[in-house]
DSSP file (Angstrom, degrees, kcal/mol; ACC not computed):
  #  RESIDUE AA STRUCTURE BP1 BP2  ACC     N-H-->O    O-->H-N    N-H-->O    O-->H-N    TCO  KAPPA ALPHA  PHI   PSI    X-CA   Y-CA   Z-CA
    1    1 A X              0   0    0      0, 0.0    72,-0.1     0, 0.0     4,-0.0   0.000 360.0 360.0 360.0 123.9   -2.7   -0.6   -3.0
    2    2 A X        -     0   0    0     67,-0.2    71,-0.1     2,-0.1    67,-0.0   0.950 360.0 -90.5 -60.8 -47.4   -3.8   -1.4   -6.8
    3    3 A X  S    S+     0   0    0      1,-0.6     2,-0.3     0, 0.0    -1,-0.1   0.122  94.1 117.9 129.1  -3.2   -7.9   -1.6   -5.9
    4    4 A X  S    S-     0   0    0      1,-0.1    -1,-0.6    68,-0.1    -2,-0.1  -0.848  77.6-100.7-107.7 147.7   -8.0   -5.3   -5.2
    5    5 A X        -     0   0    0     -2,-0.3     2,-0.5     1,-0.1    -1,-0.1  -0.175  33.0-138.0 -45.1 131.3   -9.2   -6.0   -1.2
    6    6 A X        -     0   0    0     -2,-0.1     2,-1.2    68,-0.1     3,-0.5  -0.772   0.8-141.6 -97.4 150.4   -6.4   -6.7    0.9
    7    7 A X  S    S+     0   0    0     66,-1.8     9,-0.1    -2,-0.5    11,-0.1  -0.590  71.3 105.8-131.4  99.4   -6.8   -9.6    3.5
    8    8 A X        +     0   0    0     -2,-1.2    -1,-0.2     7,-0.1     7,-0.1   0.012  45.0  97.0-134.2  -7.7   -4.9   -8.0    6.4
    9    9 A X  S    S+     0   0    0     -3,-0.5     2,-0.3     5,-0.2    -2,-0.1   0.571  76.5  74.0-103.9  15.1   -8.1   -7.2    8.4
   10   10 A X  S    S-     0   0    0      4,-0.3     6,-0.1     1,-0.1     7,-0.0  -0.936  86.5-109.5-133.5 159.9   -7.5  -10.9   10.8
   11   11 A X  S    S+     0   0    0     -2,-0.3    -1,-0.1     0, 0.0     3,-0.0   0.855  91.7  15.8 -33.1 -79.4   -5.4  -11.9   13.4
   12   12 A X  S    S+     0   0    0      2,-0.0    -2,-0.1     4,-0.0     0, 0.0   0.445 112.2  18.1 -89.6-127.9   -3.0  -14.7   11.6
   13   13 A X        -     0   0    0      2,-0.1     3,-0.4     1,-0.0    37,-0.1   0.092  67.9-125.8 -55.0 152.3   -2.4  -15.5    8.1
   14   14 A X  S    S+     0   0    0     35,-0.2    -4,-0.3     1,-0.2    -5,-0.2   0.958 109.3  68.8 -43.3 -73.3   -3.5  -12.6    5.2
   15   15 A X    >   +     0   0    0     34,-0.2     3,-2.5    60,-0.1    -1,-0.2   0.422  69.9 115.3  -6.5 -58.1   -5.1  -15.6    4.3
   16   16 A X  T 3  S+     0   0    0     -3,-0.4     3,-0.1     1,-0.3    -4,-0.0  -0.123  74.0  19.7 -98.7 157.6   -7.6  -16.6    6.2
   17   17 A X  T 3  S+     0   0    0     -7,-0.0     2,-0.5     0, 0.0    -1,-0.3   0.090 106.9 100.3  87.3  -8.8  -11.2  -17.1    5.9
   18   18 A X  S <  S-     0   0    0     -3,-2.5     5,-0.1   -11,-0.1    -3,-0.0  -0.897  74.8-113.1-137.6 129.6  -10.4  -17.1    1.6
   19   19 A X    >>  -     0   0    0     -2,-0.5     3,-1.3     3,-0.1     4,-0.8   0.089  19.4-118.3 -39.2 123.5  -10.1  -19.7   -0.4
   20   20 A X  H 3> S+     0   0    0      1,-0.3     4,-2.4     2,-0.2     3,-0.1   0.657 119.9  53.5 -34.7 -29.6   -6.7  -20.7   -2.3
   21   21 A X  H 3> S+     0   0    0      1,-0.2     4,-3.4     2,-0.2    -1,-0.3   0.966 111.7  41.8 -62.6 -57.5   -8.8  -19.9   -5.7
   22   22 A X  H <> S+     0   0    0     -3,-1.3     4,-1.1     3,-0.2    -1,-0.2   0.469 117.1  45.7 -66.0 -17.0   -9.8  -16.3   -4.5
   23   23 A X  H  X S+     0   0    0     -4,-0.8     4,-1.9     2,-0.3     5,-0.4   0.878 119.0  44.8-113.6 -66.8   -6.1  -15.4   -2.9
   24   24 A X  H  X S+     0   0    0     -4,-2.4     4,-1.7     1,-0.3    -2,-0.2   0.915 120.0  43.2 -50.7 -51.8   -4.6  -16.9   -6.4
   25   25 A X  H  X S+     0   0    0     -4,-3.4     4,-1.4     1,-0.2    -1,-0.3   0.952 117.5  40.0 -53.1 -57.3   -7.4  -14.9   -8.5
   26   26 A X  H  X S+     0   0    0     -4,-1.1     4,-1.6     2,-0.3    -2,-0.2   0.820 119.3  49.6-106.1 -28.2   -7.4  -11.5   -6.8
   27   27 A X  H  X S+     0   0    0     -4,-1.9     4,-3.5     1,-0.2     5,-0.3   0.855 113.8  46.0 -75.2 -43.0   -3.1  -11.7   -6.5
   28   28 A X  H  X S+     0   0    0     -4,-1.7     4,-1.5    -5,-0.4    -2,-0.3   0.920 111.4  52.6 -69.1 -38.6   -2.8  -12.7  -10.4
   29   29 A X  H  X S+     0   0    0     -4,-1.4     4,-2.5     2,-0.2    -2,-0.2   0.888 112.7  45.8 -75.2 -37.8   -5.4   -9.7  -11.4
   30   30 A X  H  X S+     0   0    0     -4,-1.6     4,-0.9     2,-0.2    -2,-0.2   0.925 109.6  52.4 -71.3 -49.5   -3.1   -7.5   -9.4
   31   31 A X  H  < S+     0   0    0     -4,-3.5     8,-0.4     1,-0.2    -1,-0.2   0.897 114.8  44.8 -44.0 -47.4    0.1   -8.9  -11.1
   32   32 A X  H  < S+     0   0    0     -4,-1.5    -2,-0.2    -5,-0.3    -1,-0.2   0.734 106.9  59.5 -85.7 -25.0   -1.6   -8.1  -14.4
   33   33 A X  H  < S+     0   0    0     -4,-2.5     2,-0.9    -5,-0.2    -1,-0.2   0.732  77.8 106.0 -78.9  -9.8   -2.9   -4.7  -13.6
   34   34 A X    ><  -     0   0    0     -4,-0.9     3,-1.0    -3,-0.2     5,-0.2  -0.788  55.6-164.6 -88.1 112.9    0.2   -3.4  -12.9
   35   35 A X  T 3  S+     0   0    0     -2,-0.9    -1,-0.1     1,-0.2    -4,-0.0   0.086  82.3  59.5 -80.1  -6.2    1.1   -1.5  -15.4
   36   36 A X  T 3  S+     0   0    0     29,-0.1     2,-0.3    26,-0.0    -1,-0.2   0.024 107.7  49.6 178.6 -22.8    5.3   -1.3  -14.3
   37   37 A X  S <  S-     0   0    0     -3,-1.0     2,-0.5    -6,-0.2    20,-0.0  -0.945  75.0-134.8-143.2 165.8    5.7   -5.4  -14.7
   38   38 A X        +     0   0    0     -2,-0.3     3,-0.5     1,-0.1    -6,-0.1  -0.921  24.2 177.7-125.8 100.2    4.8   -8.1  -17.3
   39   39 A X    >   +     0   0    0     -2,-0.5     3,-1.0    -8,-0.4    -7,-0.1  -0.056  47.4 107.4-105.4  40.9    3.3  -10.9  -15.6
   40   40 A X  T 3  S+     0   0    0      1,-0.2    -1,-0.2    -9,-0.1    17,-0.1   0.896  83.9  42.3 -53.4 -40.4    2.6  -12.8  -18.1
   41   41 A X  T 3  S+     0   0    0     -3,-0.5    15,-0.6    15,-0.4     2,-0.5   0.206  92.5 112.7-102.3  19.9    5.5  -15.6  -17.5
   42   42 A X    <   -     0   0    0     -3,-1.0     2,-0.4    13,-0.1    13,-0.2  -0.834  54.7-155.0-106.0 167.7    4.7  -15.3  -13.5
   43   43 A X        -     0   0    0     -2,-0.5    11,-0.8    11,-0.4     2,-0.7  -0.877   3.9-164.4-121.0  99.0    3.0  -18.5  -11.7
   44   44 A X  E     +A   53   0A   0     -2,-0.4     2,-0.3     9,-0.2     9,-0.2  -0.869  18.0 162.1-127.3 130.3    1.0  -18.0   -8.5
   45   45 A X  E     -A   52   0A   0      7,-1.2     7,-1.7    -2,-0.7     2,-0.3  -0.600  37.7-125.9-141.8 166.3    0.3  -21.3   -6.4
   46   46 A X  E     -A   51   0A   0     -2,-0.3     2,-1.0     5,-0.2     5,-0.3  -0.928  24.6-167.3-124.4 100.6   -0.7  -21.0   -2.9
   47   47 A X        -     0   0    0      3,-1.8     2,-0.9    -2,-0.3     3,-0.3  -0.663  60.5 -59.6 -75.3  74.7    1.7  -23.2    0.0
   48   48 A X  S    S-     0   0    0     -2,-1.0     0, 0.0     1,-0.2     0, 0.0  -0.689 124.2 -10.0  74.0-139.4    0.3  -23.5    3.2
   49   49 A X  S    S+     0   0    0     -2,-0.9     2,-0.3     2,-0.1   -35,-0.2  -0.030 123.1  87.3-102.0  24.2   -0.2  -20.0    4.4
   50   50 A X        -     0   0    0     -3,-0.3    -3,-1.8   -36,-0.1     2,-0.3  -0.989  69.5-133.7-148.2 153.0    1.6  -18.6    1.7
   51   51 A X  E     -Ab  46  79A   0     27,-1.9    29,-0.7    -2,-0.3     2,-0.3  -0.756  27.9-156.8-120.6 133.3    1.4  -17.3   -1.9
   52   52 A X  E     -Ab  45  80A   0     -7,-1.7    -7,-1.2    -2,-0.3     2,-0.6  -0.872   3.2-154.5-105.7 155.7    4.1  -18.6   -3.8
   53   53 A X  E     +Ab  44  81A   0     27,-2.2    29,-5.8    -2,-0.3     2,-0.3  -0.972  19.6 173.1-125.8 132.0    5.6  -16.7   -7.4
   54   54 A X  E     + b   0  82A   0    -11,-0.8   -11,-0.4    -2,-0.6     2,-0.3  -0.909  31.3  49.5-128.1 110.5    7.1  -18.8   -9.5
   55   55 A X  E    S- b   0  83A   0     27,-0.9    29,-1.6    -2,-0.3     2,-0.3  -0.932  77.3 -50.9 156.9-163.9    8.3  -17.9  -13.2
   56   56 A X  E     - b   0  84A   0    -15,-0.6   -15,-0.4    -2,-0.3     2,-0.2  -0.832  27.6-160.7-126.1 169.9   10.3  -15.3  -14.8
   57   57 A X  E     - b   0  85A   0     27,-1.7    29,-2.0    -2,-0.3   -18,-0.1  -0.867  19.0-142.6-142.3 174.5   10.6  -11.7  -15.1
   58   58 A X  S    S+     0   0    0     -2,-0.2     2,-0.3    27,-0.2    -1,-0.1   0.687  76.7  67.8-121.9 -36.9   12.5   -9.5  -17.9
   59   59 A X  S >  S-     0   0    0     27,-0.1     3,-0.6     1,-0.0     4,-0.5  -0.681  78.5-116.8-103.6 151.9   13.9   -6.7  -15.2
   60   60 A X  T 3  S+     0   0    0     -2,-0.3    -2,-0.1     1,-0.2    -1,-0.0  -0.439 108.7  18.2 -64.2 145.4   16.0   -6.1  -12.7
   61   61 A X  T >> S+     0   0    0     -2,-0.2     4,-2.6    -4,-0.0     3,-1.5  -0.141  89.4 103.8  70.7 -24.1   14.0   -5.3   -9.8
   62   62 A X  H <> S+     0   0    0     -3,-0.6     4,-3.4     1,-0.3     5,-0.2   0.848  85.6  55.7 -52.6 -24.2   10.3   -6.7  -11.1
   63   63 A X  H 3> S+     0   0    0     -4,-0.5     4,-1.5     2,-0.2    -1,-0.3   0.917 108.0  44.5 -69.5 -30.3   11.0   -9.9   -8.5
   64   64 A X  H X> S+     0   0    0     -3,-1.5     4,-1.7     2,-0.2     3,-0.6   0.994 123.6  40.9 -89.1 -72.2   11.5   -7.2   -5.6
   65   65 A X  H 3X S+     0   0    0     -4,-2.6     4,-1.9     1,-0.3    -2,-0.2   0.613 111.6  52.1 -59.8 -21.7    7.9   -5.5   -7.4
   66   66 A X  H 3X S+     0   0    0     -4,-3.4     4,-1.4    -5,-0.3    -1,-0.3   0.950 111.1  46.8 -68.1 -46.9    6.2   -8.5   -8.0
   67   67 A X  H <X S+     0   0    0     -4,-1.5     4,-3.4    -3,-0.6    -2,-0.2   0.814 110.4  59.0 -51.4 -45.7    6.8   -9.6   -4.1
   68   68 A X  H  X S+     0   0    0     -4,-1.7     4,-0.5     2,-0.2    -1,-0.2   0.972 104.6  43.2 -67.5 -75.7    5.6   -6.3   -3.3
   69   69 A X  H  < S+     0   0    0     -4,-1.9    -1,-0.2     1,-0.3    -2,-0.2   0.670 110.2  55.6 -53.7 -23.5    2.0   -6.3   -5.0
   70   70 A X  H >X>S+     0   0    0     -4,-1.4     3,-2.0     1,-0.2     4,-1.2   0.809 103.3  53.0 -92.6 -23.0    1.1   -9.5   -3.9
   71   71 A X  H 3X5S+     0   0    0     -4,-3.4     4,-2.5    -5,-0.2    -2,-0.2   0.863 100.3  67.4 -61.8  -7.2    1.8   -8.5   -0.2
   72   72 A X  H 3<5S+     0   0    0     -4,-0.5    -1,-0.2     2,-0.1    -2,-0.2   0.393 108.5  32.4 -96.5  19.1   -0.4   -5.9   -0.9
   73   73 A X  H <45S+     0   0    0     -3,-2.0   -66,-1.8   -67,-0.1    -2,-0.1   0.579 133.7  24.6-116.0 -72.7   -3.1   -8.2   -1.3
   74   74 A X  H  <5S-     0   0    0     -4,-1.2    -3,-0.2   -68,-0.2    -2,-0.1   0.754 116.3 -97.0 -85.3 -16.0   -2.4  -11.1    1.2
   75   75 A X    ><< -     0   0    0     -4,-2.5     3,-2.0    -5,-0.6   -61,-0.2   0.030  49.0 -54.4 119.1 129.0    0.1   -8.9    4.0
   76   76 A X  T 3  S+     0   0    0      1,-0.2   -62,-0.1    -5,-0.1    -8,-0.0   0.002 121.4  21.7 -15.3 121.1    3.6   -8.3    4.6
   77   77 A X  T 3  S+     0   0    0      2,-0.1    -1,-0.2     1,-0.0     3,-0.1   0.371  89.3  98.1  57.6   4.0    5.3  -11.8    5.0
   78   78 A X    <   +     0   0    0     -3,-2.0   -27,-1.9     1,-0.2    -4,-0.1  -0.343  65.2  87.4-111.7  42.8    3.1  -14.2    3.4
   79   79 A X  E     -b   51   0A   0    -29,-0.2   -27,-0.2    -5,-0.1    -1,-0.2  -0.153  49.8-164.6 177.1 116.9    4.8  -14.5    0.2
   80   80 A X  E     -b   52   0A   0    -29,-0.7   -27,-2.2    -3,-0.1     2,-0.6  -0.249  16.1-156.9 -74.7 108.6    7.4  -16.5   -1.0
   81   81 A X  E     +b   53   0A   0    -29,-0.2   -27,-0.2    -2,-0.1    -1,-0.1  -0.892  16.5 172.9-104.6 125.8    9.0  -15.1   -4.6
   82   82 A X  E     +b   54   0A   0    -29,-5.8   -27,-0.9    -2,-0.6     2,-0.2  -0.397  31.3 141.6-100.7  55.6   10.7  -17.8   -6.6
   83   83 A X  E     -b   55   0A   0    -29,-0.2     2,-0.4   -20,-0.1   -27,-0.2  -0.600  33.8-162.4-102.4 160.0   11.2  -15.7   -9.7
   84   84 A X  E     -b   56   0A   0    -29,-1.6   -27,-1.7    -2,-0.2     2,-0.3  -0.983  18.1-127.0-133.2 150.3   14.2  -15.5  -12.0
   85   85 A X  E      b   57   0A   0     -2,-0.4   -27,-0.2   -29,-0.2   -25,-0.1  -0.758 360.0 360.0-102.9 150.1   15.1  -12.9  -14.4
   86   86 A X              0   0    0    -29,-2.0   -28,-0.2    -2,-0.3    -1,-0.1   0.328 360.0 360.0-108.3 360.0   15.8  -13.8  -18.1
């Protein structure tokens, strides 16, 4: 866990009870605080019950690591990575 809340603690979606702005904010602060990936070029949109990443990445493995930090805000299975590396 970076320091940002994770929203694990209810039943269904990571998600629920906060708003697509707060999920997008607190998953993008986490993308940018991580010191290990450069997320400038990454995209976070919200689908339904699921945080999507959309963009690029410069290393091999950062799609794996991006996917990684934002489950560790909205929970294991809620998020989709559509990243490609350049």
């Amino acid at each position: 866990m970076l320091g940002f809340p994770a929203f694990t603690d209810h039943e269904e979606s990571g998600r629920q009870g906060h708003s697509d702005a707060a999920t997008r904010a607190s998953v993008e602060s986490a993308l940018h605080a991580a010191g290990d990936i450069e997320a400038a070029d990454i995209i976070v949109s919200i689908s339904g019950a699921y945080v999507v990443l959309k963009g690029f990445v410069r290393r091999r493995g950062d799609v794996e690591r991006a996917v990684e930090i934002a489950e560790s805000i909205v929970g294991r299975g809620h998020v989709r990575g559509r990243l490609l590396r350049r």
